[in-house]
C-alpha positions as CSV (number, residue, x, y, z in Angstrom):
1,X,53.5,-42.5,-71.4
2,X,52.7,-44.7,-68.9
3,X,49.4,-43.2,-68.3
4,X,48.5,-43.2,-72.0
5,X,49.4,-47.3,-71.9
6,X,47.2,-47.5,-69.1
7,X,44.3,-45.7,-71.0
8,X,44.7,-47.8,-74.1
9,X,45.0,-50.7,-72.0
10,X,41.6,-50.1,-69.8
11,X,39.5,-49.2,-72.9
12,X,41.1,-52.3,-74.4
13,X,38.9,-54.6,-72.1
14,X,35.9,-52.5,-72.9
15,X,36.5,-53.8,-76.2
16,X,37.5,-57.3,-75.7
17,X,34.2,-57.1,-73.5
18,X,32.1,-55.6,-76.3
19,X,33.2,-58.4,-78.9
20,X,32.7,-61.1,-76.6
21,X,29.2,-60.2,-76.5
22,X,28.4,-59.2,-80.2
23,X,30.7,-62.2,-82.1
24,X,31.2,-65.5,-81.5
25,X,33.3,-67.3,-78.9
26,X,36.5,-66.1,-79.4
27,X,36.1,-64.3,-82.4
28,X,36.8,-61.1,-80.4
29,X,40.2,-62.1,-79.0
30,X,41.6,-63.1,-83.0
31,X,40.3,-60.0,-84.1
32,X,42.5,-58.4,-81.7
33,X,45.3,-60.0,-82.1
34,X,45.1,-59.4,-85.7
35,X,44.6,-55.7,-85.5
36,X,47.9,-53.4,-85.7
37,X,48.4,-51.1,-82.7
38,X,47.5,-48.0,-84.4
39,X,44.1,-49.1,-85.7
40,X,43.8,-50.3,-82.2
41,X,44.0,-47.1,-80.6
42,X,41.9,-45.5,-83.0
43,X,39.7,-47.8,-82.2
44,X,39.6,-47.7,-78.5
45,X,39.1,-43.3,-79.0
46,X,36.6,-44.0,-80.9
47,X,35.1,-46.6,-78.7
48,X,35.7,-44.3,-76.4
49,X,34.0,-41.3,-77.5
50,X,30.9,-43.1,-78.4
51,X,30.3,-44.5,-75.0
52,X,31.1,-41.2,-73.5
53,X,28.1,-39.7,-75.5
54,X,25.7,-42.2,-74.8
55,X,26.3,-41.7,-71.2
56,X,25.6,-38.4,-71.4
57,X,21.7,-37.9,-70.4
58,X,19.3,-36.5,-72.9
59,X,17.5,-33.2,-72.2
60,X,13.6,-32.8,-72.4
61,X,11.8,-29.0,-71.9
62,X,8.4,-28.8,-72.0
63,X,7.2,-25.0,-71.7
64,X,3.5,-24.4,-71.7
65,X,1.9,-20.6,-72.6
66,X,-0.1,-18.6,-70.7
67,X,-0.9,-21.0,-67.8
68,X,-2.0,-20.2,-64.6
69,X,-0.1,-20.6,-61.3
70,X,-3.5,-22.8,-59.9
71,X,-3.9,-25.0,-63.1
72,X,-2.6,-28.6,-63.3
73,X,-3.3,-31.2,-60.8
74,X,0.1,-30.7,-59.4
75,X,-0.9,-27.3,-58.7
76,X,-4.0,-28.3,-56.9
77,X,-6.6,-28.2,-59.9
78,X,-9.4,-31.1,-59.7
79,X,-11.5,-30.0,-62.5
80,X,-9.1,-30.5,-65.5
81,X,-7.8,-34.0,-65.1
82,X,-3.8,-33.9,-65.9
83,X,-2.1,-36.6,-65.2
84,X,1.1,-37.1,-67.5
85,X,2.2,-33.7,-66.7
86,X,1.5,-34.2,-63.0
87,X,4.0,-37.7,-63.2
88,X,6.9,-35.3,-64.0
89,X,6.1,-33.8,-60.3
90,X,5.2,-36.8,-59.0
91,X,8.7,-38.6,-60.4
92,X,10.6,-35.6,-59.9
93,X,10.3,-32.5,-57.8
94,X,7.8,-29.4,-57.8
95,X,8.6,-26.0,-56.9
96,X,6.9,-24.0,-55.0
97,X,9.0,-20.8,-55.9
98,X,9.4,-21.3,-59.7
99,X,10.1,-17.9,-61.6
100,X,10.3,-16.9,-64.9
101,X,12.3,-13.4,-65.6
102,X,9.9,-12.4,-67.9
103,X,6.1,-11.7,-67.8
104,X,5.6,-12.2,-71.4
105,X,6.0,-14.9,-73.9
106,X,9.3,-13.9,-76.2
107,X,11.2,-12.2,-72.9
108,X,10.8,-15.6,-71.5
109,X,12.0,-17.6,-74.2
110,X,14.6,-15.3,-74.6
111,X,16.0,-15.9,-71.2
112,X,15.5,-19.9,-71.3
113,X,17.5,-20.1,-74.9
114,X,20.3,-18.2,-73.3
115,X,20.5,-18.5,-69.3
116,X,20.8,-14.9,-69.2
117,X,18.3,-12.3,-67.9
118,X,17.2,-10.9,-71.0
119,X,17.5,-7.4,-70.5
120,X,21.2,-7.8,-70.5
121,X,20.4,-8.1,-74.4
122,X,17.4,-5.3,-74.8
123,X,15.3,-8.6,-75.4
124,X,12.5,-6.8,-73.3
125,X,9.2,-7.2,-75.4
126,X,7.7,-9.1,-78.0
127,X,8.1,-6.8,-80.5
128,X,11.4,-8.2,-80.8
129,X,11.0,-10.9,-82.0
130,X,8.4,-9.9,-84.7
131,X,11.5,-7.2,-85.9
132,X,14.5,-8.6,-84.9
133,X,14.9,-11.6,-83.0
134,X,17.3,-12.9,-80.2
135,X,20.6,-11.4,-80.9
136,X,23.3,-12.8,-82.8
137,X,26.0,-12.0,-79.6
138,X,24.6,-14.4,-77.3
139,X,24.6,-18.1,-77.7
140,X,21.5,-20.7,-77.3
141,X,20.9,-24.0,-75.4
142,X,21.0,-25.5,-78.5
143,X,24.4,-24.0,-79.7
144,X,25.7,-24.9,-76.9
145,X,24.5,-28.7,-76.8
146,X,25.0,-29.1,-80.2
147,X,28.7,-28.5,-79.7
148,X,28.6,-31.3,-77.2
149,X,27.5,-33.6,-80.2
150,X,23.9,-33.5,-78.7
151,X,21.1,-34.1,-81.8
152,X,19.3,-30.8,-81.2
153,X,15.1,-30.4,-82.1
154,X,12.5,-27.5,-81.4
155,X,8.7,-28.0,-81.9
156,X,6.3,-26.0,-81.0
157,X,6.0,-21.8,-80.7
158,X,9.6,-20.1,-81.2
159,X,8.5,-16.5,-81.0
160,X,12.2,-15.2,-81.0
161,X,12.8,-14.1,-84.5
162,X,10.3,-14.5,-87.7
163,X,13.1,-13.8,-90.1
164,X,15.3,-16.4,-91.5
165,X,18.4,-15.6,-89.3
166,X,17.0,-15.6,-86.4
167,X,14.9,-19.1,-86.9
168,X,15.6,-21.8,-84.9
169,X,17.5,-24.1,-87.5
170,X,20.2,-21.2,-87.7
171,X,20.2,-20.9,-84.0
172,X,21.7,-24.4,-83.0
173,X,18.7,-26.7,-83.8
174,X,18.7,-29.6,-86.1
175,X,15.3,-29.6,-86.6
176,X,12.4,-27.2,-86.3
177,X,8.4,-27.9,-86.9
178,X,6.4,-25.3,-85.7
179,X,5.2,-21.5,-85.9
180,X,7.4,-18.8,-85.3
181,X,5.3,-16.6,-83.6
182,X,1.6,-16.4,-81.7
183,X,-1.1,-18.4,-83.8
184,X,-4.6,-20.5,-84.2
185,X,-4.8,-23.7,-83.3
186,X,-6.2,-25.0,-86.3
187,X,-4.7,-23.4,-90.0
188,X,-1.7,-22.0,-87.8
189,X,0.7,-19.1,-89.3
190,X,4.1,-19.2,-90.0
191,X,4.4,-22.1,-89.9
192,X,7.8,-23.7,-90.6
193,X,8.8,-27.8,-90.9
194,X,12.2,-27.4,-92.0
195,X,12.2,-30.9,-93.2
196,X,10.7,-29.3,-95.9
197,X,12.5,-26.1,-96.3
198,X,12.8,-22.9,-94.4
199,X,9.9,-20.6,-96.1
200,X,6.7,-20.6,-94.3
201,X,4.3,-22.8,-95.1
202,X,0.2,-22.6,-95.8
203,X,-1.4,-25.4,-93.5
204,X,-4.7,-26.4,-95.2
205,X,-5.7,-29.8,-93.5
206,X,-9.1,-28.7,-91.4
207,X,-7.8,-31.6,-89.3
208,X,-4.3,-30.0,-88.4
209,X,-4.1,-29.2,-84.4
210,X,-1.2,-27.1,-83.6
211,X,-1.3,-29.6,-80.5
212,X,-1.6,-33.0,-81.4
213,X,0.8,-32.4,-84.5
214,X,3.2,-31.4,-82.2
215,X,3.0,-34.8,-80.3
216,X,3.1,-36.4,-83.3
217,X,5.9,-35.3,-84.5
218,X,8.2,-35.4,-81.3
219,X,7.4,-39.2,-81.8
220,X,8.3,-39.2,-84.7
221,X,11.7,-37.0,-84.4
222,X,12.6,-39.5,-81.2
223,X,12.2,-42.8,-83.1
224,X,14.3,-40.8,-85.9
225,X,17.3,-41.2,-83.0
226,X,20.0,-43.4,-82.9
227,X,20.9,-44.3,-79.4
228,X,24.9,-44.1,-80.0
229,X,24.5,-39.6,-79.4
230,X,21.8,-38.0,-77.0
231,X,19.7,-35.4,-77.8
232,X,18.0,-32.3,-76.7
233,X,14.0,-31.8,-77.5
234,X,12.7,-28.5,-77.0
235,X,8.8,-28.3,-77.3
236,X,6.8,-24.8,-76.5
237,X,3.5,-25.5,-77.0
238,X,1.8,-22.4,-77.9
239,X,-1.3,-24.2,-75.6
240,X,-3.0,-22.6,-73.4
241,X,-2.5,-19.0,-75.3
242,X,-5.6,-17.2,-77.2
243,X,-6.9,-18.0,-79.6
244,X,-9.4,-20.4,-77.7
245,X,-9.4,-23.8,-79.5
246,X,-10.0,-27.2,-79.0
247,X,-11.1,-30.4,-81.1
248,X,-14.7,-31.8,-80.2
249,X,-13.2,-35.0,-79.3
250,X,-11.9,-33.0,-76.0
251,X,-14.8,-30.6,-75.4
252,X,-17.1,-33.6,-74.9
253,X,-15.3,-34.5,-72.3
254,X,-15.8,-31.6,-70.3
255,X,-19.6,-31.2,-70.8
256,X,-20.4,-30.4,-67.7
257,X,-18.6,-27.1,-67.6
258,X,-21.0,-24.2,-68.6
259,X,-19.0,-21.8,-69.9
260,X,-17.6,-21.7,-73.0
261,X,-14.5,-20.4,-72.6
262,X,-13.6,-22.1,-69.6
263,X,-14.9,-25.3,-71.2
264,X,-12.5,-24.9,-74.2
265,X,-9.6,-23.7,-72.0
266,X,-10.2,-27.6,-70.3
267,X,-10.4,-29.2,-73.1
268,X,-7.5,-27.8,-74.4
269,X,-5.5,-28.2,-71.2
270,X,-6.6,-32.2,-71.4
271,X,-4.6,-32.0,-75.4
272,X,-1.7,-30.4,-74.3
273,X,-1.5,-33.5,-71.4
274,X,-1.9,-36.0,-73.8
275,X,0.6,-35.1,-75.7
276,X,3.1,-34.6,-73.0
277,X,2.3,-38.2,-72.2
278,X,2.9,-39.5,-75.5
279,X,6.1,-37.8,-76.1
280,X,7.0,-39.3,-72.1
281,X,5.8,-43.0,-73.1
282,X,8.4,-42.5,-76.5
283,X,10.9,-41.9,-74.2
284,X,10.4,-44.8,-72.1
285,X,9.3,-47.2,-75.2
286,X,13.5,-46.2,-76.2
287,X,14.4,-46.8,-72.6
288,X,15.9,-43.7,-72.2
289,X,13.4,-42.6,-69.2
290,X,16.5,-43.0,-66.5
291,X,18.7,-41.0,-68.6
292,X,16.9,-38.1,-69.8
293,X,16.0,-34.9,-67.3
294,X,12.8,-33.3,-68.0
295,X,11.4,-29.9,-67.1
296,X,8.1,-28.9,-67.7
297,X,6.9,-25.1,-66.8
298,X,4.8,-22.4,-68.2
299,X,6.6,-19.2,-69.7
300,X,4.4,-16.6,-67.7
301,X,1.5,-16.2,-65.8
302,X,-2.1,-16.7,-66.8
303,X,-4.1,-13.9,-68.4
304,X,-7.5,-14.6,-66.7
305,X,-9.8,-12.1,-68.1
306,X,-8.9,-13.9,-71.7
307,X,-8.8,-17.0,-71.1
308,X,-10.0,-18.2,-67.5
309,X,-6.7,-19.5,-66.2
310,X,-6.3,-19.2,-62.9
311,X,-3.2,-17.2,-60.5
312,X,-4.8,-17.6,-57.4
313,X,-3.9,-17.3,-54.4
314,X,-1.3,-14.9,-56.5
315,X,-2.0,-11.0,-57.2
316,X,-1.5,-9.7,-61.0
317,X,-1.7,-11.3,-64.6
318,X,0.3,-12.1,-67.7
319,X,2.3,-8.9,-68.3
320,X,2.7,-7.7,-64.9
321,X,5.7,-8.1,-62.4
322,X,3.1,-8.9,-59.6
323,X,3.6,-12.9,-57.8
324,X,0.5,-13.8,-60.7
325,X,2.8,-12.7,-63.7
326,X,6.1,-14.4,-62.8
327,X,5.8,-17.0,-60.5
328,X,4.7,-20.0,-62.6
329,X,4.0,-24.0,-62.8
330,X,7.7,-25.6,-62.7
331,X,9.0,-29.1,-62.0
332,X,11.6,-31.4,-63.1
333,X,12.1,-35.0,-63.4
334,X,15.8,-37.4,-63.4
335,X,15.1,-40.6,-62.7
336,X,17.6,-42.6,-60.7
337,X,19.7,-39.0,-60.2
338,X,17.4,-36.8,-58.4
339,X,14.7,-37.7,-55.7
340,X,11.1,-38.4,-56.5
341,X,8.3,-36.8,-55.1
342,X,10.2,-33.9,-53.6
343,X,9.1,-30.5,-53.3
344,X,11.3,-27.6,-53.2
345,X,11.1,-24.6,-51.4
346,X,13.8,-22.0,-52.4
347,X,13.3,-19.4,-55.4
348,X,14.7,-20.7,-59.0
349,X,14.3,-19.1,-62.3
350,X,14.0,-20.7,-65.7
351,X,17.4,-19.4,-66.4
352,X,18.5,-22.0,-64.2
353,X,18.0,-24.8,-66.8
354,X,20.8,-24.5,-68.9
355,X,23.2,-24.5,-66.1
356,X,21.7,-27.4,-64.7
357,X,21.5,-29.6,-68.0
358,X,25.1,-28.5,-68.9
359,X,26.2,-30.1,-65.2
360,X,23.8,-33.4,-66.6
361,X,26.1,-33.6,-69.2
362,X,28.6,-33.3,-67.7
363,X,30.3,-29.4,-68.4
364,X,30.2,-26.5,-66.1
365,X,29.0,-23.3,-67.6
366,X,31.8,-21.2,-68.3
367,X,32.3,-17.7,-66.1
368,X,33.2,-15.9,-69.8
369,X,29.7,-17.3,-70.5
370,X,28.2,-14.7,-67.7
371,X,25.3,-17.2,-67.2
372,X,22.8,-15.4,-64.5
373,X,21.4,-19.3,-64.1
374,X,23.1,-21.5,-61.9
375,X,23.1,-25.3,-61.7
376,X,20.6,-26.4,-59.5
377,X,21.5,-30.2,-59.3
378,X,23.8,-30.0,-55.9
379,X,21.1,-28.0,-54.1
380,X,18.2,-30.4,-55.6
381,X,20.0,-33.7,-54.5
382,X,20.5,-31.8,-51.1
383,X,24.2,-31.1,-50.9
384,X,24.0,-27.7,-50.9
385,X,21.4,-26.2,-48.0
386,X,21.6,-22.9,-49.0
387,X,19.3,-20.6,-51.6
388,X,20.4,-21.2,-55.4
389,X,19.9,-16.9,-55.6
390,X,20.2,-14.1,-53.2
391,X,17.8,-12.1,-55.3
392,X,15.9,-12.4,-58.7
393,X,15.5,-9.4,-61.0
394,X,12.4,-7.9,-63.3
395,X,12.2,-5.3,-65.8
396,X,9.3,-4.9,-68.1
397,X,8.9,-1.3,-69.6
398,X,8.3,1.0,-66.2
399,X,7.3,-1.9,-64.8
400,X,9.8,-3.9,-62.4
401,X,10.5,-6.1,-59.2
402,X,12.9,-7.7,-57.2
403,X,12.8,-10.6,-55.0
404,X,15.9,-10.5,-52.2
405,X,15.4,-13.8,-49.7
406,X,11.8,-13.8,-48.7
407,X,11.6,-9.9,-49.5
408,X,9.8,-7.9,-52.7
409,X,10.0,-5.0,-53.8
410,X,7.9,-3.5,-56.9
411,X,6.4,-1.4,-59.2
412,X,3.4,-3.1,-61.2
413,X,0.6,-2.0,-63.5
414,X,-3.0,-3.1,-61.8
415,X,-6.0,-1.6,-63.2
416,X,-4.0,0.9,-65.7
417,X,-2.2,2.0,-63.1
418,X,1.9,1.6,-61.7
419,X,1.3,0.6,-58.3
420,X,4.4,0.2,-55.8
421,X,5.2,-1.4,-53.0
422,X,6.8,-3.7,-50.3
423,X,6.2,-7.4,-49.4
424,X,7.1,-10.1,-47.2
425,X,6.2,-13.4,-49.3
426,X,6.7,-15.6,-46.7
427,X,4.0,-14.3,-44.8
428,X,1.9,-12.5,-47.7
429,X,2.4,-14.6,-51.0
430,X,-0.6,-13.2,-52.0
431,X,1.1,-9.4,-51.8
432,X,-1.3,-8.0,-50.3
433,X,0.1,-5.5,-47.1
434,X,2.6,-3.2,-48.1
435,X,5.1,-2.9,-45.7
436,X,6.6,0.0,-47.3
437,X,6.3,2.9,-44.5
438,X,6.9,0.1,-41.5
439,X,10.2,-1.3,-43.3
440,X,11.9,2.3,-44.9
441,X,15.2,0.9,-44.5
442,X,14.7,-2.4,-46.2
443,X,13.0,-0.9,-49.0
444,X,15.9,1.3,-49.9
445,X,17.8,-1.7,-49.7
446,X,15.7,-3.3,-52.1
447,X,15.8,-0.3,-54.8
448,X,19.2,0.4,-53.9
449,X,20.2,-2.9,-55.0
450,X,17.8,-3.1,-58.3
451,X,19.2,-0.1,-59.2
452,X,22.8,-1.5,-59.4
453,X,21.4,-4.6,-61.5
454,X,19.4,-2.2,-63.7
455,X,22.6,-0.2,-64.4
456,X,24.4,-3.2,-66.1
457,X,21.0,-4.0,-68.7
458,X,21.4,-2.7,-72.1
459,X,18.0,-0.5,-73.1
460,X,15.4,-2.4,-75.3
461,X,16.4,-2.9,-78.6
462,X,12.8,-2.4,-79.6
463,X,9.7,-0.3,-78.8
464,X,7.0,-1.8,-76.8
465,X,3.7,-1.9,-78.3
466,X,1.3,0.5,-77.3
467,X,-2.0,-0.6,-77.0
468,X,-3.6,1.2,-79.3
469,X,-1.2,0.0,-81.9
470,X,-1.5,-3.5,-80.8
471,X,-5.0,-3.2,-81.3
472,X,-4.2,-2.0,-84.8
473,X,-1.8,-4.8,-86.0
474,X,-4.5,-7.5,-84.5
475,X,-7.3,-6.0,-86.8
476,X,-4.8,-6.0,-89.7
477,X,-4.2,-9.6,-89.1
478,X,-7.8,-10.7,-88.4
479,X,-8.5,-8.6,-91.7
480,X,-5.8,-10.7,-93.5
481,X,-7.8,-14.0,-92.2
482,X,-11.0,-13.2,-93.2
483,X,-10.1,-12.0,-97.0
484,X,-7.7,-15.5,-96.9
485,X,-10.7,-17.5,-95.9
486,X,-13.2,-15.8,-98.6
487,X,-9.8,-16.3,-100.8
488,X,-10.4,-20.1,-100.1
């Protein structure tokens, strides 16, 4: 009882405080008086409960598509001029080690949404989410924040379930504006702005850039906040993914780049940073910059042979378990709560970020929850010296990996074929000496150990694609274009 007093009593200077500095001198104090102890308490819980969720930090993820481990200035790239994105490293701290557990776009989201290899789910492949989506069993970032009276918004590329129950506004977001699966730039498919209702909508402004609207409308959704509740903006740009396509206004400034394709993929690179920056300046024009953490990273590797990015010094693609297919751009950003301009040198996963933002906020992820991401905040602000993960996990089709300390094992497709073997990435990032028949022993320790990870996945809950049925369905839907654009 005592205790309780004491509670009231403390929040009852908050209060007092409060009014003294909204209402006249002395106003506060005969309010009060006048004010009968239960209506006080009330009060003081409410009071209470509002500053508690202010306090709480905001949460910002960025995830780009299809980018390549050497693109961004922060990555080392001087021809395509990035700056905005490149503050979040410079604020914040880059890793050199950043994974994602999938080599493919919806395997990746899947994992992020849910902090939980998603394999343990059969969320293996795209196809997925173009017939099913992410399943109902597990729960989402947004679920999950929502219930900590977090305002919750995705924009951007969902790619985790075209149909109704499996888009985002029934999966824990507020608001969604955006295309459910892979689409053009300009006159994008499926495209959603639930503000408007949940069907898919025809886009037929010529001006419309998947990009730029995106920006636009995280503006717009932030300046839509009160600053009494914190929020959670998720934005997957579907940038740098195929189709190629850019507005002139950005080509011209890469001119001097002769070819084409690597001219648009600049150009388009140069969009995505602007908008990053606008969205960052919206943050800071509310300033909330010191109480919201940011993450910015790519959801796989770059498919070069498309689309020019770059994976060097890295071996493999987009779609492979290969260094070039899983290890991807990644930094964060707290001002005031993590250090600035730190790099980081031990392995993390993008499953790692909804750990980490639930310790931001203040909850620890619960073991029922059987989270494979951990919270990264004690080993980023240095009081934990240690590795956040003894070993990271792939599986993609006959296709896998695993990563134990500085040691990797795999099987990956190169040139149409499953190639295996051994690597030490501290001395051979680029995975190029197998070290297979030198090491016997640690290889079986390697397998031995993916084997007993493997054992506790659920098998896909969908085909993959082959390629000559992929093929198909992308001449079916270019066919679909064409007669909608004669149509028109």
């Amino acid at each position: 009882m005592a205790g309780e007093r004491g509670w009231l009593k403390s929040r009852s200077f908050l209060v007092v405080g409060l009014l003294h500095l909204l209402l006249p001198a002395g106003t506060g104090v005969q309010i009060m008086r006048n004010i009968p102890c239960w209506s006080l308490a009330l009060l003081l819980v409410s009071m209470g409960s509002v500053v508690s969720l202010a306090a709480k930090p905001n949460i910002l993820i960025f995830l780009s598509d299809d980018v390549g481990w050497a693109e961004y200035g922060f990555q080392g790239n001087r021809q395509i001029p990035t700056p905005h994105i490149d503050s979040i490293a410079r604020s914040g701290i880059r890793f050199t080690q950043g994974y994602v557990s999938g080599p493919y776009c919806s395997p990746t989201r899947a994992g992020l949404m849910t902090g939980r290899y998603q394999t343990r789910f059969g969320h293996e492949f795209n196809t997925v989410a173009a017939q099913k989506g992410i399943a109902p069993t597990e729960t989402t970032i947004a679920e999950r924040f929502h219930k900590l009276g977090y305002a919750t918004c995705a924009i951007g590329k969902w790619h985790l379930g075209n149909q109704l129950p499996y888009h985002p506004v029934k999966r824990g977001f507020d608001e969604f504006f955006g295309t459910l699966a892979n689409t053009p730039f300009y006159h994008p498919t499926q495209f959603v702005d639930s503000r408007k209702g949940l069907e898919v909508r025809k886009i037929d402004d010529d001006t419309f850039y998947t990009t730029d609207a995106y920006a636009e409308h995280a503006v717009d959704w932030l300046g839509r906040q009160g600053s009494d509740r914190p929020w959670l903006l998720y934005v997957p740009f579907n940038a740098q993914h195929a189709p190629l396509q850019a507005p002139q206004k950005y080509l011209d400034r890469f001119a001097d780049i002769p070819e084409e394709r690597r001219r648009i993929f600049a150009a388009m690179m140069y969009g995505m940073d602007l908008a990053v920056g606008k969205i960052l300046d919206k943050v800071r024009e509310r300033g909330e910059e010191e109480n919201t953490l940011v993450f910015f990273l790519s959801d796989n590797g770059g498919p070069t042979r498309q689309t020019t990015s770059s994976n060097l010094p890295l071996r493999g693609f987009k779609a492979t378990t290969w260094e070039g297919g899983v290890r991807v751009p990644f930094c964060c950003q707290w001002k005031g709560a993590l250090p600035a301009g730190k790099t980081y040198e031990n392995p993390i996963i993008q499953l790692d970020i909804l750990p980490t933002a639930l310790a931001a906020a203040g909850t620890k992820a619960d073991p029922a929850w059987k989270l494979d991401g951990v919270d990264l905040l004690p080993y980023l602000k240095g009081e934990r010296k240690e590795a956040p993960h003894e070993s990271l996990y792939w599986r993609f089709g006959d296709q896998w990996a695993i990563r134990h300390g500085d040691w990797k094992l795999i099987a990956g497709n190169e040139d149409r074929e499953l190639k295996k073997g051994l690597f030490n990435l501290a001395s051979d990032v680029s995975e190029k000496n197998d070290l297979t028949e030198s090491n016997p022993d640690k290889a079986r320790e390697l397998k031995d150990l993916w084997d007993a990870w493997n054992a506790e996945q659920s098998p896909p809950s969908v085909g993959k694609e082959k390629p000559r049925q992929r093929n198909q369905n992308r001449a079916r839907q270019q066919n679909r274009r064409r007669a909608a654009s004669r149509a028109e």
